[in-house]
Wavefront OBJ file of the C-alpha trace (Angstrom):
o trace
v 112.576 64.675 25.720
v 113.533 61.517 25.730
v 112.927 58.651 22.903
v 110.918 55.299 23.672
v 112.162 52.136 22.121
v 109.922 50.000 20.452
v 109.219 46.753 18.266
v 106.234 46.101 16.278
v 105.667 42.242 15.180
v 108.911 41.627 17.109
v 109.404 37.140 16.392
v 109.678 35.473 19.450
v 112.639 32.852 19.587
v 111.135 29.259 20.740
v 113.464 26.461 21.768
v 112.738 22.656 22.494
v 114.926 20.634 24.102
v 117.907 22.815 22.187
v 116.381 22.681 19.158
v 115.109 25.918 17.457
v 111.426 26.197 16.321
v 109.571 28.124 13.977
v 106.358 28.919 15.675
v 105.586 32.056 13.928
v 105.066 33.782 17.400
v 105.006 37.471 17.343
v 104.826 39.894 19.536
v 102.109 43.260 18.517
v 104.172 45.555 20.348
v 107.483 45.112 22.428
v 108.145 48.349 24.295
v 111.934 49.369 25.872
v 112.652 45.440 26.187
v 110.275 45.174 29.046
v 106.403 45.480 27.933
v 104.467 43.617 25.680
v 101.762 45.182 24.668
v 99.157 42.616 22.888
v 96.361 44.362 20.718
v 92.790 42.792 20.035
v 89.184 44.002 18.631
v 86.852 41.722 19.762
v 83.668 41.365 20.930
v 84.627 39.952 24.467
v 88.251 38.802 25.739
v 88.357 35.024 26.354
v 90.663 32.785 28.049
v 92.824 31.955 24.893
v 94.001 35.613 25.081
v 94.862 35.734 28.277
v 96.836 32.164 27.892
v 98.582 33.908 24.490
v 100.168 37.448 26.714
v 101.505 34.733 29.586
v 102.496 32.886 27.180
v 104.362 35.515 24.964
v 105.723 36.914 28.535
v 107.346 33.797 29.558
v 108.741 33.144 26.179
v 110.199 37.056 26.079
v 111.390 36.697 29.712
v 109.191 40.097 30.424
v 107.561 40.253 33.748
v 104.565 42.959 32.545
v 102.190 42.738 29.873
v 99.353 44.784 28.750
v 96.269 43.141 26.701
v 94.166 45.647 24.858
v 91.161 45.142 23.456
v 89.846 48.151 21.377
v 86.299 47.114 20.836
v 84.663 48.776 24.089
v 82.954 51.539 24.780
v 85.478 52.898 27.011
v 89.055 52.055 26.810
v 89.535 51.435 30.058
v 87.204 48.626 30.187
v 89.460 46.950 27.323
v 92.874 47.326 29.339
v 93.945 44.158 31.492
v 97.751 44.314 32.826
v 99.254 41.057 33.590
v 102.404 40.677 35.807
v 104.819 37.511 36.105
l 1 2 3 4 5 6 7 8 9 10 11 12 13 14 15 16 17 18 19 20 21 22 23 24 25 26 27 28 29 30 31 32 33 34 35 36 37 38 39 40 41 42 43 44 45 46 47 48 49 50 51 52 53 54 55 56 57 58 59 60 61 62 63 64 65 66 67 68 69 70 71 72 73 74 75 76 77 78 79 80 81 82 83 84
């Protein structure tokens, strides 16, 4: 059985114009170096959420995302997969 690699609260490196910045961006879960996996409970997902996964993806250089929100009835209805 094989192991899966993960991060949890992995930083995300941001750089302007070759200057480093301190954005405090992190990452909920970073899985084998090519998923991010971005964890919410609330009522409804809005816009902003969506914006922070691209966001996160294009930052990490990851081309698939997954943004989960937990407070559903069914789990499925909280899973939205985003692809670069």
């Amino acid at each position: 059985m094989a192991d899966v690699n993960f991060e949890i609260q992995k930083p995300i490196a941001v750089s302007y114009k070759g200057i480093q910045l301190d954005c405090g961006y992190r990452l909920d879960l970073f899985v084998e170096n090519r998923l991010i996996l971005e964890i919410k409970s609330v009522d409804k997902l809005l816009p902003i959420h969506e914006v922070q996964i691209l966001t996160y993806m294009k930052l990490a250089k990851v081309s698939v995302g997954l943004l989960i929100n937990f407070n559903v009835e069914l789990l499925k209805e909280g899973i939205r997969r985003f692809v670069l």
